[in-house]
C-alpha positions as CSV (number, residue, x, y, z in Angstrom):
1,X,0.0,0.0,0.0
2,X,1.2,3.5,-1.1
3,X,1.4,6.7,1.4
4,X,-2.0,9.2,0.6
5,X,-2.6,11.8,2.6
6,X,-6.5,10.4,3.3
7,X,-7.9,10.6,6.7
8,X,-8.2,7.2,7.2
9,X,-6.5,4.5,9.7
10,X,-4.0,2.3,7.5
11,X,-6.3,-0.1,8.9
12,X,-9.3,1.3,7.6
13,X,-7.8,1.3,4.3
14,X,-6.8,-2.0,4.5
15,X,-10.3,-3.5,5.2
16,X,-11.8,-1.6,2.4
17,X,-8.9,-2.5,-0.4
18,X,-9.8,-5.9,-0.9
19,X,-13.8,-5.8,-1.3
20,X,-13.5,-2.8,-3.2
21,X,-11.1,-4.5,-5.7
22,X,-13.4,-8.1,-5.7
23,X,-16.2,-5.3,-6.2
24,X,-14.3,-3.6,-9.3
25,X,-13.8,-6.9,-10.7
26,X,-16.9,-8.8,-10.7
27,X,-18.3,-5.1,-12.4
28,X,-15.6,-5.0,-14.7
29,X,-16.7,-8.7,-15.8
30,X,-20.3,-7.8,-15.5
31,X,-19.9,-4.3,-17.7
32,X,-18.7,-7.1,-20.0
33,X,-21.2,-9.9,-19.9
34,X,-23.3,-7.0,-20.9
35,X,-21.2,-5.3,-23.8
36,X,-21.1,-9.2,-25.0
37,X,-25.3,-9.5,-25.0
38,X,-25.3,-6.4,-27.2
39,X,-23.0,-7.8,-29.6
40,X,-24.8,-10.9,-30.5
41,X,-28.5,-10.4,-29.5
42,X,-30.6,-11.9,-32.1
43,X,-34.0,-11.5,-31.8
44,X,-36.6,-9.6,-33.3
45,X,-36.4,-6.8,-31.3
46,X,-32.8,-6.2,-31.7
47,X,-33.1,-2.5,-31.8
48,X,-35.1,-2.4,-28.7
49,X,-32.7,-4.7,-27.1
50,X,-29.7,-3.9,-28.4
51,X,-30.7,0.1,-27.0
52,X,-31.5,-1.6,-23.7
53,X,-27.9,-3.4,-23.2
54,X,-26.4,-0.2,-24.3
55,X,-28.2,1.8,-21.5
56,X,-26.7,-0.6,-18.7
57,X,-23.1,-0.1,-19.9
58,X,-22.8,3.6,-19.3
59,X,-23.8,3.0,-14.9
60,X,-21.6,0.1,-15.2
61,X,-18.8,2.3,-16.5
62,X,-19.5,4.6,-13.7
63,X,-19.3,2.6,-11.1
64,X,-15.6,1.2,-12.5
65,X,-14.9,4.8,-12.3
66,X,-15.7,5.2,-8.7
67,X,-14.2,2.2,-7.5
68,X,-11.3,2.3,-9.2
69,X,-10.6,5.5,-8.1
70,X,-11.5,4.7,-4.7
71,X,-8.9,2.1,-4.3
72,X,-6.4,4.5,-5.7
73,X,-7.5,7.4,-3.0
74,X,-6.9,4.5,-0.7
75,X,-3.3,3.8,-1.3
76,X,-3.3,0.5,-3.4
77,X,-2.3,0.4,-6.8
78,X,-5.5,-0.2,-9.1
79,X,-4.6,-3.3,-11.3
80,X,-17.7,-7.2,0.5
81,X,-19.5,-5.9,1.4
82,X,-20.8,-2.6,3.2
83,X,-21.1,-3.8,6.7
84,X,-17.3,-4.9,6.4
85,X,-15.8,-1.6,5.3
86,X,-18.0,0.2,7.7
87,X,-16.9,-1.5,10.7
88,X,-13.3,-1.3,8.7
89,X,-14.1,2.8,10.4
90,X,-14.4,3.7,6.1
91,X,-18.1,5.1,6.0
92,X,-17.0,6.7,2.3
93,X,-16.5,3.4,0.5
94,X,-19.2,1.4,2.6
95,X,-21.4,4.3,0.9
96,X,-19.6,3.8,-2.8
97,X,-20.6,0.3,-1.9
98,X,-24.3,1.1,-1.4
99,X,-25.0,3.4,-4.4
100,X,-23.3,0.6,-6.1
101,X,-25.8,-1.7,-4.4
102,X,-29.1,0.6,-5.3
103,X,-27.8,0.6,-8.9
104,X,-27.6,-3.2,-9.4
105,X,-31.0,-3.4,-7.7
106,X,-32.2,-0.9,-10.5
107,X,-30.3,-3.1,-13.3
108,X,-31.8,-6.5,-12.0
109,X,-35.4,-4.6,-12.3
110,X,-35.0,-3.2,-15.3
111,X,-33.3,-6.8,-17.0
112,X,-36.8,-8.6,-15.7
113,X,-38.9,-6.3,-16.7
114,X,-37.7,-6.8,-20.1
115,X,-37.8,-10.8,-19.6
116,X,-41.2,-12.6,-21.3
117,X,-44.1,-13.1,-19.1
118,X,-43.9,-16.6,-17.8
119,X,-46.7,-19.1,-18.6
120,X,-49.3,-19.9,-16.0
């Protein structure tokens, strides 16, 4: 871990390193998952999906954004959880964490709303 000038315990950084990088990760391979889906929907409403898939990219982007740079503000070098970096003492990344967590919850809705009815 690298020197910063944050206001934080080294062990408050610590704590909130690892999630945050598991976090960026598992976005970084969703943002893909995503990009993928728009690149070979076949269906016939490909416009109308392909527009949808594009819409989730741009948060997911953000949120690499914010997490990458969090790490950085924290001292590691960029390459679970909220209750675990709050009681780490870092209230700013266990909030990163939940806007994070409001926008999947928004993604998830917005994916099953677009899924088919199911029978019966």
């Amino acid at each position: 871990m690298r020197r910063s000038r944050l206001g934080l315990a080294d062990n408050a950084k610590k704590t909130s390193i690892d999630p945050l990088q598991k976090a960026l990760t598992d976005r970084i391979d969703l943002r893909l998952a995503v990009k993928q889906t728009h690149w070979t929907v076949r269906d016939a409403r490909f416009q109308q999906l392909q527009e949808f898939f594009s819409s989730l990219v741009g948060p997911l982007g953000e949120e690499i954004d914010t997490m990458a740079e969090r790490v950085t503000a924290l001292g590691a070098y960029v390459r679970v959880s909220i209750s675990a970096v709050d009681e780490g003492g870092d209230a700013d990344t266990a909030n990163v964490f939940t806007g994070t967590s409001r926008s999947l919850d928004k993604t998830l809705w917005f994916v099953e709303a677009h899924r088919p009815a199911e029978a019966g």
